[in-house]
ZADO-1210 file (C-alpha; in nm, 4 decimals, padded with zeros to 6 digits):
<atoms>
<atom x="07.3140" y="07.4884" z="06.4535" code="UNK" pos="1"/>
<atom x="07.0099" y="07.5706" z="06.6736" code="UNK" pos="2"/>
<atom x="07.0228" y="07.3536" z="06.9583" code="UNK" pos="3"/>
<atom x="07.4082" y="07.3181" z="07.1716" code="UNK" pos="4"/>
<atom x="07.3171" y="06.9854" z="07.4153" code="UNK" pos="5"/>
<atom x="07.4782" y="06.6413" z="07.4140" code="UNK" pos="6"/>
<atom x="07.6114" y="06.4205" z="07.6059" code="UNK" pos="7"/>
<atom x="07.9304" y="06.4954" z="07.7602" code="UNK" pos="8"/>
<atom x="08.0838" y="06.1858" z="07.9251" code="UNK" pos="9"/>
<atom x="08.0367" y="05.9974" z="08.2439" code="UNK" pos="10"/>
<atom x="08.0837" y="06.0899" z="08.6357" code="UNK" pos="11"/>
<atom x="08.2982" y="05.8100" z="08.7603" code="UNK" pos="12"/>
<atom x="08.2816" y="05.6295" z="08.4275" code="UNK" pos="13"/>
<atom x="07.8861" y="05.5448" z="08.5689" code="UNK" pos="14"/>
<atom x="07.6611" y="05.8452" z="08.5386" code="UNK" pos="15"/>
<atom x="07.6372" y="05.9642" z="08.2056" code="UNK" pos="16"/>
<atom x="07.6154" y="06.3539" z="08.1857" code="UNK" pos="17"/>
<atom x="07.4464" y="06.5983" z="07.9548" code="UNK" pos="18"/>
<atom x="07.5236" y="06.9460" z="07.8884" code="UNK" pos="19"/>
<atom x="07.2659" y="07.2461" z="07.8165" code="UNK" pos="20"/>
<atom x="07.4625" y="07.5470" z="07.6755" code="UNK" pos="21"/>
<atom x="07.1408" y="07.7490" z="07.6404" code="UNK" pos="22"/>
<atom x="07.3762" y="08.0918" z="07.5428" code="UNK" pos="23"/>
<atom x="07.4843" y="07.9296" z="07.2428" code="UNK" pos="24"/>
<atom x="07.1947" y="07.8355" z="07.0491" code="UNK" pos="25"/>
<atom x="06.8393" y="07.9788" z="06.8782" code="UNK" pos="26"/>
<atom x="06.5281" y="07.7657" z="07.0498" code="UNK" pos="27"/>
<atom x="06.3670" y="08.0392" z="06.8078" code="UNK" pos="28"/>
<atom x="06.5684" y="07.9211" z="06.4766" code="UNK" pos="29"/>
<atom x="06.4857" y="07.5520" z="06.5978" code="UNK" pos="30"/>
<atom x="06.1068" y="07.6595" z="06.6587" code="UNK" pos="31"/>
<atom x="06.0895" y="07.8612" z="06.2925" code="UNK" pos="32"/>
<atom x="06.2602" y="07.4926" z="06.1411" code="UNK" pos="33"/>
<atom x="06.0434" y="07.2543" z="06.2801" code="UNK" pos="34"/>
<atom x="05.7302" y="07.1518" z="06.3864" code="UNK" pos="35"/>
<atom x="05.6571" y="07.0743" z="06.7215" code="UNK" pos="36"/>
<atom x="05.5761" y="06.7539" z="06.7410" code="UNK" pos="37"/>
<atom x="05.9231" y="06.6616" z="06.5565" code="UNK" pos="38"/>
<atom x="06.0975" y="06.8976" z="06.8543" code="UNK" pos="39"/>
<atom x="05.8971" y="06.7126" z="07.1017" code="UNK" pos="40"/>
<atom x="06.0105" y="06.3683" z="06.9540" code="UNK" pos="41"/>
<atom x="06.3675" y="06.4930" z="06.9225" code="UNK" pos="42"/>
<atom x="06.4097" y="06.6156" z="07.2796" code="UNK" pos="43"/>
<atom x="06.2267" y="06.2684" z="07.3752" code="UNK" pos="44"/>
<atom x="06.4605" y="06.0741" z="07.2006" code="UNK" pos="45"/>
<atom x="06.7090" y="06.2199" z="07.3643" code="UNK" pos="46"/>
<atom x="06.5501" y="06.0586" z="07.6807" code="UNK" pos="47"/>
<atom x="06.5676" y="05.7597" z="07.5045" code="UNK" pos="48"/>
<atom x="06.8799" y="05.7496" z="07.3983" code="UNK" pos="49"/>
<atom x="06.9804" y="05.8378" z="07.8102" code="UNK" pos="50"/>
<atom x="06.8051" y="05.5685" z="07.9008" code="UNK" pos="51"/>
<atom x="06.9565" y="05.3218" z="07.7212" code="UNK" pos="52"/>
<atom x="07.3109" y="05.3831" z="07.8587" code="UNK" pos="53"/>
<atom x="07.1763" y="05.4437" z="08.2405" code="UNK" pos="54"/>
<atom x="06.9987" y="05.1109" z="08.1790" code="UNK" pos="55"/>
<atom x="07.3275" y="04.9024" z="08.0226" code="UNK" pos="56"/>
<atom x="07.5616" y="05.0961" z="08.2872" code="UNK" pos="57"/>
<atom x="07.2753" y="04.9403" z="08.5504" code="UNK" pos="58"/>
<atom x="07.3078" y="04.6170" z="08.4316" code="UNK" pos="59"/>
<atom x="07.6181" y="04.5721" z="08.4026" code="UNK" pos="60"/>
<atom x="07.6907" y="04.7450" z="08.7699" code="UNK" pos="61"/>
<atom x="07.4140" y="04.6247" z="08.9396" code="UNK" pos="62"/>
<atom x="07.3714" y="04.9626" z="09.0671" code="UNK" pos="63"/>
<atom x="07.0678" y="05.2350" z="08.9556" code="UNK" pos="64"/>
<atom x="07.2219" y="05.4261" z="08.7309" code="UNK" pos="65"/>
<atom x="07.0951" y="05.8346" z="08.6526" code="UNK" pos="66"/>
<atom x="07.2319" y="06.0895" z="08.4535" code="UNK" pos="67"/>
<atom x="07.3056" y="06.4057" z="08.5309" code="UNK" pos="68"/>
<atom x="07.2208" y="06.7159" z="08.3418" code="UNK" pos="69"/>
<atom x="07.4379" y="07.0438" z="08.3465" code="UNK" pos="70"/>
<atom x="07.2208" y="07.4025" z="08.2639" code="UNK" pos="71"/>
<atom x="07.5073" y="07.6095" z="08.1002" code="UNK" pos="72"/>
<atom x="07.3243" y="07.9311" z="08.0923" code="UNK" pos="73"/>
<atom x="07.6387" y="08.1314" z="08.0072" code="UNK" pos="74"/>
<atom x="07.5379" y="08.4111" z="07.7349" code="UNK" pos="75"/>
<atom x="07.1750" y="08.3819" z="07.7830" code="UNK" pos="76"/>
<atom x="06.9479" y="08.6633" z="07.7835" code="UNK" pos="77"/>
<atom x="06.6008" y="08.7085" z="07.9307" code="UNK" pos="78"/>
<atom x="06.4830" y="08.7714" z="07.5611" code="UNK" pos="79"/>
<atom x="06.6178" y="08.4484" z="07.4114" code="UNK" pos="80"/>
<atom x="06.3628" y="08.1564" z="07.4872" code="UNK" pos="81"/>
<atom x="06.0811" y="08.0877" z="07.3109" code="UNK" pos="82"/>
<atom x="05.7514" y="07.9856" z="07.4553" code="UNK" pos="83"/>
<atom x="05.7329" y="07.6996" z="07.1625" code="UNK" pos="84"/>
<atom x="06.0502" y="07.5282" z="07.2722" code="UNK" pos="85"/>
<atom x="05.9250" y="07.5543" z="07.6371" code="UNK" pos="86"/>
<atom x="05.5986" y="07.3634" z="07.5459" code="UNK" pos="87"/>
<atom x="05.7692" y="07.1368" z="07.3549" code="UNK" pos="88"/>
<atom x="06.0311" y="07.1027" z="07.6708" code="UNK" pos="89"/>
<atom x="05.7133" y="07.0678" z="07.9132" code="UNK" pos="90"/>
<atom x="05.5481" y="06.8010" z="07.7093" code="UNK" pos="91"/>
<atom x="05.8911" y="06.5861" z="07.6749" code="UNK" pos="92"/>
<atom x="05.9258" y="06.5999" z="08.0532" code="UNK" pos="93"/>
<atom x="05.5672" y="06.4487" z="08.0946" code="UNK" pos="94"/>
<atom x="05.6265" y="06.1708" z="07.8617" code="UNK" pos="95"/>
<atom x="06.0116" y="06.1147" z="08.0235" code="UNK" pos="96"/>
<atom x="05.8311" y="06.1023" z="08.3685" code="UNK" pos="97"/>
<atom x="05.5558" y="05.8643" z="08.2536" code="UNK" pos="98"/>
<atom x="05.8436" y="05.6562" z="08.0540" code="UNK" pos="99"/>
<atom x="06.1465" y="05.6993" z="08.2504" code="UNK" pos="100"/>
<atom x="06.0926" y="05.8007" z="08.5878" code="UNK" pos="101"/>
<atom x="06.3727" y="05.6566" z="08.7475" code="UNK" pos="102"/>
<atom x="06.6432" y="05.8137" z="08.4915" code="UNK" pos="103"/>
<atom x="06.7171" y="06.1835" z="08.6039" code="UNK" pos="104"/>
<atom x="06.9767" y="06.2132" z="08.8861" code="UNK" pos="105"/>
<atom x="07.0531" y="06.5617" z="08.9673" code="UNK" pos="106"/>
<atom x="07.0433" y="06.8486" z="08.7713" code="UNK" pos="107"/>
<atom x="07.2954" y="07.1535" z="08.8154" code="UNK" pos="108"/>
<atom x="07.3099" y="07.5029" z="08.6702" code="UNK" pos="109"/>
<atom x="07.5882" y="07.7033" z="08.6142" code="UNK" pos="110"/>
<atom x="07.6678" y="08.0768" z="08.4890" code="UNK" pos="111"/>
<atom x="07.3162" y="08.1804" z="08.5933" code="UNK" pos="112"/>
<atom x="07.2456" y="08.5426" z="08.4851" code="UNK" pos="113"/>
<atom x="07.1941" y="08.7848" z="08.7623" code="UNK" pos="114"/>
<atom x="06.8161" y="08.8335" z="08.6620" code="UNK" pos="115"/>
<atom x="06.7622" y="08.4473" z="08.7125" code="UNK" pos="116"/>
<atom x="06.8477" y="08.4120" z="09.0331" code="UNK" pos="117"/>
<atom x="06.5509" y="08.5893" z="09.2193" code="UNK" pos="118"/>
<atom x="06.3529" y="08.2657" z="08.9809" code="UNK" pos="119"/>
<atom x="06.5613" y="08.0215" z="09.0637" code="UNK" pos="120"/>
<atom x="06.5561" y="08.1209" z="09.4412" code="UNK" pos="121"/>
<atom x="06.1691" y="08.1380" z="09.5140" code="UNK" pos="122"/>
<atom x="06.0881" y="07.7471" z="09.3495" code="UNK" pos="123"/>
</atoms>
């Protein structure tokens, strides 16, 4: 209802990929439902859950495994995020780089709004 991400398949049958579609949910809705610290644990579980199948694809392979995350940002408006889902976001990614930092592979962004670009550009 609030949140559009999951897991989306594998590259190759290997890489497990997840999909953003940040147009097509309400970080605000999700914010005004929960507290923080459960949207913190829930986007770190997701992490989690990520790791799990990078690690048993990496065993089994014998070859690092890493997902790969697709930013969908189709529909999205400069208006639509909300600064408590980007703490939240922030203080996931700490605790994914402290617990997993081996597990992202690339990440690539599609349907970027014209306004994003000049952003996206200058990092």
């Amino acid at each position: 209802k609030f949140a559009t991400i999951g897991f989306a398949g594998t590259l190759g049958g290997y890489e497990p990929i997840f999909v953003v579609r940040t147009g097509h949910g309400s970080t605000r809705g999700l914010m005004n439902s929960l507290s923080s610290e459960q949207v913190t644990e829930w986007l770190h579980l997701q992490h989690e859950i990520c790791f799990r199948m990078c690690d048993q694809r990496t065993r089994e392979t014998r070859l690092l495994i890493k997902h790969i995350s697709i930013i969908d940002l189709a529909g999205y408006g400069i208006l639509d995020g909300d600064s408590r889902f980007s703490k939240c976001l922030g203080m996931s990614s700490q605790l994914s780089s402290i617990h997993y930092p081996q597990l992202l592979g690339r990440t690539v962004m599609m349907n970027m709004p014209s306004w994003a670009r000049p952003i996206v550009s200058a990092v």
